[in-house]
N, C-alpha and C positions, 0 to 999 in steps of 0.2 A: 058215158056209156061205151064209147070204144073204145078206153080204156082196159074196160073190165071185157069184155070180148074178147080182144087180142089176150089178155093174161088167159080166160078158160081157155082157148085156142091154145095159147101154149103149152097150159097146163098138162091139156090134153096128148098133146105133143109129146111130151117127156115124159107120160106114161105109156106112150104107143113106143116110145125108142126104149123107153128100160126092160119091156118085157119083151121086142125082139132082141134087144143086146144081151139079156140073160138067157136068153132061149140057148143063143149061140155058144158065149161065157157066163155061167154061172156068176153071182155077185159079183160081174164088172160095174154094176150101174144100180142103185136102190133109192131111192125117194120114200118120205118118211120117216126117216130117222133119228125122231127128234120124239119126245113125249108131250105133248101141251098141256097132259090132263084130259084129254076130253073125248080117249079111246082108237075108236078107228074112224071117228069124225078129222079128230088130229092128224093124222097120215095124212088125206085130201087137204087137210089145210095147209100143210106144211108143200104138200105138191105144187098146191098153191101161191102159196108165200113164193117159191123156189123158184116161179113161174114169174108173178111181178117183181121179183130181184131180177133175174136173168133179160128180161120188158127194160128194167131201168136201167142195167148196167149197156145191153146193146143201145139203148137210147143217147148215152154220156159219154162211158170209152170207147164204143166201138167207133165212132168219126174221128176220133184221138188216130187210135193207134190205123185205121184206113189211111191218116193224111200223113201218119209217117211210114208207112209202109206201101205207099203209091207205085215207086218206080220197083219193087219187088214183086207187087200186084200185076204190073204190068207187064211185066218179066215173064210170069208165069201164066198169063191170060187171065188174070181174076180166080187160080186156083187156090192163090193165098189167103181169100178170105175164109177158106175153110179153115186154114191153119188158126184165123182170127178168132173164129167160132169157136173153136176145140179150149183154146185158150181162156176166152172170156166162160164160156163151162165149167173151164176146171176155176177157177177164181168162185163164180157162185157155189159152185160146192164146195172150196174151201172155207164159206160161212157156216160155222156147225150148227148155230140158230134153225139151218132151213131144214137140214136132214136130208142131201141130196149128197148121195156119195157118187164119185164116178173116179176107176180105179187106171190112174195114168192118161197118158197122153194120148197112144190109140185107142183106146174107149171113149176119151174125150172127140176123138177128131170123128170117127166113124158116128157117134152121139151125134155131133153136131150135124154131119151131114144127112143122118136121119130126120132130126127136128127138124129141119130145113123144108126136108120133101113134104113130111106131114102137117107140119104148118103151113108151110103154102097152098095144098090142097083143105085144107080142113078150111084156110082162109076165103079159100073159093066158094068152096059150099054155103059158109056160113054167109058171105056177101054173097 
């Protein structure tokens, strides 16, 4: 069950970042970009999907590349983990499967550090 929490939590997340990130740049950031068949059910699902890829990939590589990027982490006070985030973003969106497009690597990093604020607070509420 908190499995599936954390993903709507995320979900949610990455639709609060795509629609301020486009507020800002136009098509820097779109989710859903994929057709399932199954209309505008599809889009949500795909947000979805896009959500427990991004859950499984922080869960795997993100400890990877934290323990090799430790004494750079340290360097910079723990600012490099955004760089991490920006990163592992841009990889789930390089899945075409999911339909999550996010356009470079500033889009990716400011992305990530949005997702960040709105998940941690959305995770408040919801616990």
């Amino acid at each position: 069950m908190g499995f599936l929490v954390r993903s709507l939590v995320t979900a949610v997340a990455i639709f609060v970042t795509a629609w301020v990130v486009n507020y800002f740049a136009p098509d820097a950031m779109k989710w859903g970009q994929v057709d399932y068949g199954l209309g505008e059910t599809g889009r949500y699902l795909s947000l979805l999907f896009a959500a427990i890829v991004l859950g499984v990939v922080n869960a795997f590589v993100r400890p990877l590349l934290l323990m090799i990027s430790f004494p750079i982490t340290c360097a910079t006070l723990g600012l490099f983990v955004f760089v991490i985030n920006a990163l592992l973003l841009l990889l789930v969106s390089a899945v075409p499967q999911l339909g999550l497009y996010v356009d470079g690597f500033i889009t990716a990093f400011i992305a990530a550090i949005l997702i960040s604020i709105v998940s941690a607070v959305l995770s408040r509420v919801v616990h």
